[in-house]
C-alpha atoms as one frame of an Amber mdcrd trajectory, in Angstrom:
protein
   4.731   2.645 -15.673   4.922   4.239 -18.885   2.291   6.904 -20.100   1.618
   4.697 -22.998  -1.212   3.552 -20.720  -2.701   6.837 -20.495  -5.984   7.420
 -21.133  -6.955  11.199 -22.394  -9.705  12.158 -20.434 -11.263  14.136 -23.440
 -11.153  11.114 -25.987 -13.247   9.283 -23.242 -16.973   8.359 -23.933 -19.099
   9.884 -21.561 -22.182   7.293 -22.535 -19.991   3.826 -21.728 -17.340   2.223
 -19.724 -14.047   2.348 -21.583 -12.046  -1.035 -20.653  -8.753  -1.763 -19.967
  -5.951  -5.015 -19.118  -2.108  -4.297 -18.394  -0.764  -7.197 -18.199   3.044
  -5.668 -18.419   5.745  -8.091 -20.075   8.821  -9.127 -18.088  10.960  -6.565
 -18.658   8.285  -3.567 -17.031   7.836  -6.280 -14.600  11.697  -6.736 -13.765
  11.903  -2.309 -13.812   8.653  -2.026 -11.140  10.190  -4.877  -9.009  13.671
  -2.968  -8.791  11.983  -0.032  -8.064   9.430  -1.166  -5.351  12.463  -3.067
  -3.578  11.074  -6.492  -4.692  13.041  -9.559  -4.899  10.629 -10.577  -7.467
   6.974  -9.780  -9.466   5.414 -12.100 -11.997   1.341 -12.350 -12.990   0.851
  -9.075 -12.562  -2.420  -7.916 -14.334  -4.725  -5.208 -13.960  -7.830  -4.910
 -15.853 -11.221  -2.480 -14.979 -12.638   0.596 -16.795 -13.121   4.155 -16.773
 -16.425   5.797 -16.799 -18.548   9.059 -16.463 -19.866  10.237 -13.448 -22.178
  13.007 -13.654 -20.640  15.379 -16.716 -17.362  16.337 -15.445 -16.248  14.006
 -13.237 -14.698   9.823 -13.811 -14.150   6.574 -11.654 -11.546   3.874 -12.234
 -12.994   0.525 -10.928 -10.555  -2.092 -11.448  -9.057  -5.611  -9.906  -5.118
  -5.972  -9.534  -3.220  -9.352  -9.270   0.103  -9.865  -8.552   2.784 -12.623
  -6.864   5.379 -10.682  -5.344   8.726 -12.218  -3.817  10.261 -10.482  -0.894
  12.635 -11.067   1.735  11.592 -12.092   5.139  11.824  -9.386   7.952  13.539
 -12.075  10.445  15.395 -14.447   8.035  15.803 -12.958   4.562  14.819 -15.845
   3.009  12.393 -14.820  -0.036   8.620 -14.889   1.214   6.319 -15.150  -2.067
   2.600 -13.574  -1.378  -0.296 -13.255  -3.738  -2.090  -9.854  -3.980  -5.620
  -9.965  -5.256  -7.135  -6.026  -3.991 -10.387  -4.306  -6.024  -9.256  -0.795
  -6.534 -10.854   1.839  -7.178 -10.200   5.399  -7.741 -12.599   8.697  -8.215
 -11.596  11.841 -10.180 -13.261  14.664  -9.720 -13.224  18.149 -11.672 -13.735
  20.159  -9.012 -11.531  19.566  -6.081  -9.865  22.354  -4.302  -6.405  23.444
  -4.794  -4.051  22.103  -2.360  -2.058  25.710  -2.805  -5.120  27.240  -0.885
  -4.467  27.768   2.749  -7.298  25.797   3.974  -8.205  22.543   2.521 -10.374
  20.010   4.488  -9.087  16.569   3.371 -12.198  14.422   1.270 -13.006  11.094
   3.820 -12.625   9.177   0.976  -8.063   8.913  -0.083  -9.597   7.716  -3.402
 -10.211  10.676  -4.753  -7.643  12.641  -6.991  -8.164  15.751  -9.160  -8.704
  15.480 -12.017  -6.259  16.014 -15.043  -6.241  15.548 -18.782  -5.101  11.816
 -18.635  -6.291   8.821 -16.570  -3.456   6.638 -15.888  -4.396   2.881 -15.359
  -0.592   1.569 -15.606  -0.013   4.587 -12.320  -2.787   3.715 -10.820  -1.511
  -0.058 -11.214   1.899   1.072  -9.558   0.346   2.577  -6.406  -1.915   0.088
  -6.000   0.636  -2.781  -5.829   2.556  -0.398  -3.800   0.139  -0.074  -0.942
  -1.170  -3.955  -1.362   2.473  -4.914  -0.452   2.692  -6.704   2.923   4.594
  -4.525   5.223   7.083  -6.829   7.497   6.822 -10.283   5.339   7.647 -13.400
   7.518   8.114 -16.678   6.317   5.365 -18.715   7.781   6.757 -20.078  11.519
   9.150 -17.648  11.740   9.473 -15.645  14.425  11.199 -12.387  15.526  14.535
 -12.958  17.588  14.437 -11.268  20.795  17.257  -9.131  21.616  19.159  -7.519
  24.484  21.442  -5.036  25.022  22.689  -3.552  27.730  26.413  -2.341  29.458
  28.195  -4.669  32.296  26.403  -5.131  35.353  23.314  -3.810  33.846  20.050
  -5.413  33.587  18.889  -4.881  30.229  15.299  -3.995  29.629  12.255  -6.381
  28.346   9.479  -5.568  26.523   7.325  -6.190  29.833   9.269  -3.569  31.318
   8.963  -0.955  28.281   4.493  -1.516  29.334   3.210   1.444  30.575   1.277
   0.314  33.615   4.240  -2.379  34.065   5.573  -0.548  36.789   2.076   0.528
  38.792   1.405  -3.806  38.227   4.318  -3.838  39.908   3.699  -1.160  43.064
   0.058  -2.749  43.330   1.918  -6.284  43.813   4.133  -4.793  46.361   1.195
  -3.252  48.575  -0.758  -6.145  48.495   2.269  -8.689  50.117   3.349  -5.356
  53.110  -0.436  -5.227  53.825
């Protein structure tokens, strides 16, 4: 996304939410589709605000919606989902340097240093980019199982690939010589 959407942290009011809606015409639309892999995006919208926490740091609270068209893992066919997520994100003025040679990773992956800008149409980006379903599969569809294996070779199963396949298989055999 362009950083027409940013927001400069020191123009922010520290008293009240500052609000914001993307709703990104076609041709953004068309650029983030390309470059998420996407067969196709439309309705995408985001829309929270930005506010003060405490005197030096900010949180993004916002809710992104998007239909996204992508092809299906089995088939290729296109496989349309809808992507409603909340999303929020936490910056804080005081987080350590990553350069230092011991950092101890925050529990919470929200939370980002803090800059000079506040970036709702990046933030928008990476959210849609981790909302995106993984393997999409058009609905019934399921994976083909394969084989593969030389002449006179029996090729291997997933049963066989188990761990504890094999000591299923000794217990089975000591049960029928006993």
């Amino acid at each position: 996304m362009p950083d027409k959407t940013a927001l400069r942290v020191a123009d922010l009011p520290q008293n009240a939410p500052t609000a914001f809606e993307l709703r990104p015409g076609p041709d953004t639309q068309k650029a983030l589709a390309d470059e998420l892999g996407l067969s196709g995006l439309r309705k995408l919208r985001f829309a929270g605000q930005v506010s003060a926490q405490g005197r030096r740091d900010w949180e993004l609270t916002g809710k992104l919606g998007a239909t996204v068209v992508q092809p299906c893992v089995v088939t290729l066919e296109p496989v349309t989902t809808r992507i409603d997520v909340d999303v929020r994100r936490f910056y804080a003025a005081d987080l350590p340097d990553i350069a230092d040679e011991e950092v101890e990773m925050p529990e919470d992956d929200n939370v980002e240093r803090l800059g000079s800008v506040i970036d709702p149409g990046a933030v928008m980006a990476e959210a849609l980019t981790l909302a995106l379903p993984l393997y999409p599969r058009k609905d019934g569809v399921e994976p083909e199982k394969s084989s593969f294996a030389g002449k006179g070779i029996k090729p291997m199963t997933d049963d066989d690939a188990r761990p504890f396949a094999g000591l299923a298989q000794l217990r089975d055999t000591l049960k029928k010589d006993s």
